[in-house]
C-alpha positions in Angstrom: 95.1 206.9 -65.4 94.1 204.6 -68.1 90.7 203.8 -69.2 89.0 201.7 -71.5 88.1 204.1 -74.6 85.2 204.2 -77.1 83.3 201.5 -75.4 80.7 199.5 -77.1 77.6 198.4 -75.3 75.6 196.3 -77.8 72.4 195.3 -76.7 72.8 195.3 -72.5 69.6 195.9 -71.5 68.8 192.0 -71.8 64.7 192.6 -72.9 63.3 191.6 -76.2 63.0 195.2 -78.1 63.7 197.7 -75.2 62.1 200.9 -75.7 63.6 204.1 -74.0 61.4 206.7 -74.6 62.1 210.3 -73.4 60.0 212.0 -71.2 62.1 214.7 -69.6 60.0 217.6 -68.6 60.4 220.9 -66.5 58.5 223.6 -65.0 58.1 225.0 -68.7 57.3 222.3 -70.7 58.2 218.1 -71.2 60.9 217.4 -74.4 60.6 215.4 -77.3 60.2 211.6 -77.6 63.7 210.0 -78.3 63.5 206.3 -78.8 66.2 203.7 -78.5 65.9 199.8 -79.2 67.7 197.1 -78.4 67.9 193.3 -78.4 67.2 190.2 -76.4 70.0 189.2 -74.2 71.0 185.8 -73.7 72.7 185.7 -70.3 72.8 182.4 -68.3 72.4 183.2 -64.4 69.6 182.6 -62.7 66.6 184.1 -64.8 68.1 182.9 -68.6 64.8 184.1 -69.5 64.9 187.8 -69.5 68.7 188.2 -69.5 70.5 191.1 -67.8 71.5 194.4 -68.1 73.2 197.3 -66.9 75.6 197.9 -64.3 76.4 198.3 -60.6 77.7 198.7 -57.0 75.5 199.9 -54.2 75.4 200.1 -50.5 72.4 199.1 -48.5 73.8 200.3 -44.6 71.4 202.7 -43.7 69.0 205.2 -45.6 68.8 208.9 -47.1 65.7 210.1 -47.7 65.7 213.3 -50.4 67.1 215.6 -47.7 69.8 214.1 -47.0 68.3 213.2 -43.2 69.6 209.9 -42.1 66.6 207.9 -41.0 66.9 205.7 -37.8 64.0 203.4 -38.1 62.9 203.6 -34.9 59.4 203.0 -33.3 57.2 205.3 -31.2 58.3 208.3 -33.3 56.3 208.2 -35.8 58.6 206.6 -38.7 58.4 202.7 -39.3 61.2 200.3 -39.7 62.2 198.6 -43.3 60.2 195.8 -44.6 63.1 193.7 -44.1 64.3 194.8 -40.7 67.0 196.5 -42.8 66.8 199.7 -44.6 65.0 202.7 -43.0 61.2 204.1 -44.4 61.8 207.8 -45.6 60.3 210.4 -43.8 60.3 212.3 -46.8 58.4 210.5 -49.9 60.5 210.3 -52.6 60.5 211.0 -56.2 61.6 208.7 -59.1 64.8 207.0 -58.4 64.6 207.3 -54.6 65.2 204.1 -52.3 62.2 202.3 -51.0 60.9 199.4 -49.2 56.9 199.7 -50.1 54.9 202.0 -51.9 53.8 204.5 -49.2 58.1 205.4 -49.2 57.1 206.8 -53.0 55.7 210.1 -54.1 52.2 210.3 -55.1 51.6 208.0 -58.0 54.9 206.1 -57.6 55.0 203.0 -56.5 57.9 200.8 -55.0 59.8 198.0 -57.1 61.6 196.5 -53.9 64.4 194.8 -53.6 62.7 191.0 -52.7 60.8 191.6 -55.9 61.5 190.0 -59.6 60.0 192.9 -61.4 62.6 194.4 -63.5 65.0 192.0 -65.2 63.9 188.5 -63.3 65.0 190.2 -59.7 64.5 193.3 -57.7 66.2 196.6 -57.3 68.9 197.2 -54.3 66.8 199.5 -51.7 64.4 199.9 -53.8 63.4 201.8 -56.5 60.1 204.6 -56.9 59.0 204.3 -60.2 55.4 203.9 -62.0 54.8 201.4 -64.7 54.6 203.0 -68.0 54.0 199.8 -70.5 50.2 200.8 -71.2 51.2 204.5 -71.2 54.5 205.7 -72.0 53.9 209.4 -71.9 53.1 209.1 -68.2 56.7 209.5 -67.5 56.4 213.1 -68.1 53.9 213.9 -65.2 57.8 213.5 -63.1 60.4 215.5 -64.0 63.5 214.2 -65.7 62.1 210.6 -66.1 62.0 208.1 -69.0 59.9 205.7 -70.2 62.3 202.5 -70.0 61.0 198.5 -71.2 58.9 197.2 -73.8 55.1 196.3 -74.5 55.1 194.0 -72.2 57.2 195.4 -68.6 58.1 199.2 -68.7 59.0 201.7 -65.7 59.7 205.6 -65.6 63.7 205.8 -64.6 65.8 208.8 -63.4 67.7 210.0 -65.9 71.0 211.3 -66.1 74.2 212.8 -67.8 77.7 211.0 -67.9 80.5 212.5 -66.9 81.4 215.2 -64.6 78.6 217.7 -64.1 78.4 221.2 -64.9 75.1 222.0 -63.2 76.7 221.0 -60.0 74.1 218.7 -57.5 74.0 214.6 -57.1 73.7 212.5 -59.9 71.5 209.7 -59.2 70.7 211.1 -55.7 74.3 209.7 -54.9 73.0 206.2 -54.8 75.5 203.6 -54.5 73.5 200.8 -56.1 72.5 202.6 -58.9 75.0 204.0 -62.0 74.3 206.2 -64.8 74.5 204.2 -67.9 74.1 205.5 -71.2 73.3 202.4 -74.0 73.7 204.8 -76.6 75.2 207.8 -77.6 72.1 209.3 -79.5 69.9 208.3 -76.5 69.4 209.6 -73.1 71.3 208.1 -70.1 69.3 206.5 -66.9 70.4 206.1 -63.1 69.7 202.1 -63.7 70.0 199.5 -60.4 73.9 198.4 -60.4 73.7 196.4 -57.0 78.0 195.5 -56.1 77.8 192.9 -53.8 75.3 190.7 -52.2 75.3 192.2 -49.0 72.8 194.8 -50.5 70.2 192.3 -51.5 67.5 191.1 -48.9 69.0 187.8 -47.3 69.4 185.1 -49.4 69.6 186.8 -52.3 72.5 187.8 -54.7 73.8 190.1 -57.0 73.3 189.8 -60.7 76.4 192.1 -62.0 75.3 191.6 -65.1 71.8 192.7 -64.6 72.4 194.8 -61.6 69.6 193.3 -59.5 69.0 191.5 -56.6 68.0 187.5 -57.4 67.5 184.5 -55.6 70.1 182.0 -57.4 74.0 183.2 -57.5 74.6 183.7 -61.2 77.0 180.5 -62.1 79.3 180.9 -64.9 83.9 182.3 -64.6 84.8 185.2 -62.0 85.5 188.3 -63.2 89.2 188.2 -65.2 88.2 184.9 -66.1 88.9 183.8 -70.2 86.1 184.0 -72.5 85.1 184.1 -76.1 83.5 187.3 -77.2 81.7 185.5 -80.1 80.2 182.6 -78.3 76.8 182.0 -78.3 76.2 181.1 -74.6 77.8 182.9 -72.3 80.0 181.7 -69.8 80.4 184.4 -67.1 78.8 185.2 -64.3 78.8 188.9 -65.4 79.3 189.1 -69.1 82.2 188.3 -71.6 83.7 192.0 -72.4 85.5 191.8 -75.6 88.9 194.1 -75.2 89.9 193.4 -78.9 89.0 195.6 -81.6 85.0 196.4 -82.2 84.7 194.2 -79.1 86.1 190.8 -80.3 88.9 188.5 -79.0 90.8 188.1 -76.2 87.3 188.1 -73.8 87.6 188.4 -70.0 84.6 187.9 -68.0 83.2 191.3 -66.5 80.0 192.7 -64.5 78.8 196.1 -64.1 79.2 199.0 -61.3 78.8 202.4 -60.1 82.1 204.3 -60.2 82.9 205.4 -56.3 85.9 204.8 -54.7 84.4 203.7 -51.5 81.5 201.8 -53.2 80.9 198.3 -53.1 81.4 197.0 -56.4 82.3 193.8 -58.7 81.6 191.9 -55.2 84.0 193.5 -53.4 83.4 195.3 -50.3 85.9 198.7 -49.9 85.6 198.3 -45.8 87.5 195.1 -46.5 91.6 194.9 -47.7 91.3 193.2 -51.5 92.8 190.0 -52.1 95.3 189.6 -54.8 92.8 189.0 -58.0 90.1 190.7 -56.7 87.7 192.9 -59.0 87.7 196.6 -58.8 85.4 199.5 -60.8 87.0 201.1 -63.9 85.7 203.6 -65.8 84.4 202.4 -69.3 85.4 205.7 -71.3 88.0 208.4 -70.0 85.3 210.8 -69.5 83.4 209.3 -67.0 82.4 210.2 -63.2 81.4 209.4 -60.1 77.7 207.3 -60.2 78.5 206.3 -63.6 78.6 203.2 -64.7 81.8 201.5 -64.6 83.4 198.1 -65.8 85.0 194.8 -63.4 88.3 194.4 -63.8 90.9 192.3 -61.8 93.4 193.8 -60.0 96.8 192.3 -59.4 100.5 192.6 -58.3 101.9 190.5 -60.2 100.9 188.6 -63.5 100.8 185.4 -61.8 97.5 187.5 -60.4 95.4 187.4 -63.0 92.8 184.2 -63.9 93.7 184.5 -67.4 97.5 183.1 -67.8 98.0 184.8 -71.6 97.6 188.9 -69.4 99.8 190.7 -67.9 99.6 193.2 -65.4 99.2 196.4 -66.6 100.3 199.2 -63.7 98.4 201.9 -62.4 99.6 205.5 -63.8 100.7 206.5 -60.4 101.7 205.5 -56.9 98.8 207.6 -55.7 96.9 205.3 -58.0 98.8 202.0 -56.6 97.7 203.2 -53.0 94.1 204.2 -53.2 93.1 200.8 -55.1 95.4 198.4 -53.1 97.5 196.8 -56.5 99.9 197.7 -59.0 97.7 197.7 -61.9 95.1 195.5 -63.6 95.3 192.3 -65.8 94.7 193.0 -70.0 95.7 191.4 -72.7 99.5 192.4 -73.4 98.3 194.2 -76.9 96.1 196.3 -74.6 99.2 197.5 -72.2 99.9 200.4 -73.9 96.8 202.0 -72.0 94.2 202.6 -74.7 92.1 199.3 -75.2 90.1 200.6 -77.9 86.9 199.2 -79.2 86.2 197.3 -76.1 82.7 196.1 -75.9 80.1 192.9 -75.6 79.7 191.8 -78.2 75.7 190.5 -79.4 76.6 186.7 -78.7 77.0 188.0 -74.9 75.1 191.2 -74.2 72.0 190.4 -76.9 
């Protein structure tokens, strides 16, 4: 199966100097600080002022607390029902990274960033998010194990953290969330299970889905559709997602993208799996052969037929297999016909898009 190699994710996280710094700690002892920076981003949805970042797909049917135990919601037995009327209150409080619709859901000295909140990025997290604010004091992160500090002086939270690619150590990645990926903005730095919500039937009504920044926020982002023509180098971007540059060190052709969380039957790119796609319709593709399940994975356009794809100068590149062909519903997806040979390499956004 073909994947987009080496990829380049300049500057994604969409805050002004974004400071990941490593807090990971066990039962013998917390590791050493690792610090990461990036830019600004300049993304034009609905909150132009803090940008966006990360990646996503997500479901929001029902609830897991850390068990595993599906939680009914149901009164008169001692568990409440979702702030929303939706998604289930734990039984079980959970730790960082764990779904949540108010504080009481968290683990002592967590707190809920919910999903009808703009606290992280302009909007709020897909079924919530247990975290504790760490802008006034990074090193709080390490009081939870396998956290990181993740923000800048001004909004900061502790995040899961993570490792891309199939695991060794065996267990979830993530907790198996849906609307959260692990994303990894740098190969020197740590990676984080980040919110990647995939459609906006996981947002609170009346919201939508940022694919870009992965949250949940009250305008639809306006910009192209995913597949759509863009220009790497522009200033201003034109997507709803982002422009992803599929030429070398990320530059021309551009086709708009969005992030997701690599599942099969995860929503992602604004596609629900439950549903047949439509000819043209997005689907989750791994960003570098390596990747795995709950990682973070790129929109692409599917397609039958060339005549499929939103930009007229691609073709459609098949699938490696039938079995391929079958699971996702198309023959391949659109590239640029230089890209067809099935490595795409330096793909990437480039700092006019993602900073």
């Amino acid at each position: 199966m073909k994947a987009i190699k080496h990829l380049v994710l300049l500057s994604s996280f969409g805050l002004a100097s974004i400071l990941i710094v490593s807090c990971i700690s066990s039962s013998s002892g917390g590791g050493g600080g690792v610090h990461h920076s990036t830019d600004a981003g300049n993304h034009s949805g609905p909150d132009a002022g803090s940008g966006g970042a990360n990646h996503g797909a997500g479901g929001s049917a029902g609830n897991h607390n850390v068990a595993g135990a599906v939680n009914a919601g149901a009164t008169g037995n001692g568990t409440d029902g979702g702030v929303d009327g939706s998604t289930p209150i734990p039984t079980v409080m959970g730790p960082v990274g764990a779904k949540c619709n108010r504080d009481n859901d968290c683990a002592a000295g967590l707190t809920c960033l919910t999903a009808n909140s703009s606290d992280w990025l302009g909007g709020g997290i897909a079924n919530g998010y247990c975290t504790a604010s760490c802008v006034a004091n990074p090193s709080i992160c390490a009081e939870f194990p396998g956290t990181a500090c993740v923000g800048n002086s001004t909004i900061a939270f502790c995040f899961e953290t993570c490792s891309r690619g199939v695991s060794t150590l065996g267990g979830s990645k993530c907790q198996d969330r849906e609307d959260v990926a692990c994303y990894q903005p740098d190969p020197n730095a740590g990676a984080i299970c980040q919110p990647a919500c995939g459609t906006d039937a996981q947002c609170p009504q009346g919201r939508h889905c940022d694919l870009f920044g992965g949250v949940c926020v009250d305008t639809a982002p306006a910009g192209d559709p995913i597949g759509a023509a863009c220009d790497p180098a522009a200033a201003t971007n034109t997507c709803q997602g982002f422009c992803l540059g599929l030429g070398p060190n990320g530059g021309a052709p551009g086709m708009c993208s969005g992030f997701c969380t690599l599942g099969l039957d995860y929503p992602g790119c604004g596609v629900d799996p439950a549903q047949a796609p439509a000819a043209g319709a997005a689907l989750c593709w791994p960003g570098d052969a390596t990747d795995a399940i709950n990682d973070t994975g790129l929109c692409l356009q599917r397609c039958n037929v060339a005549s499929d794809c939103a930009n007229p100068n691609f073709v459609c590149s098949p699938f490696a297999d039938a079995q391929t062909q079958q699971a996702l519903g198309a023959v391949g997806f659109c590239l640029p016909p230089e890209a067809d040979a099935g490595t795409l390499g330096d793909a990437g956004i480039p700092p006019g898009d993602g900073g």
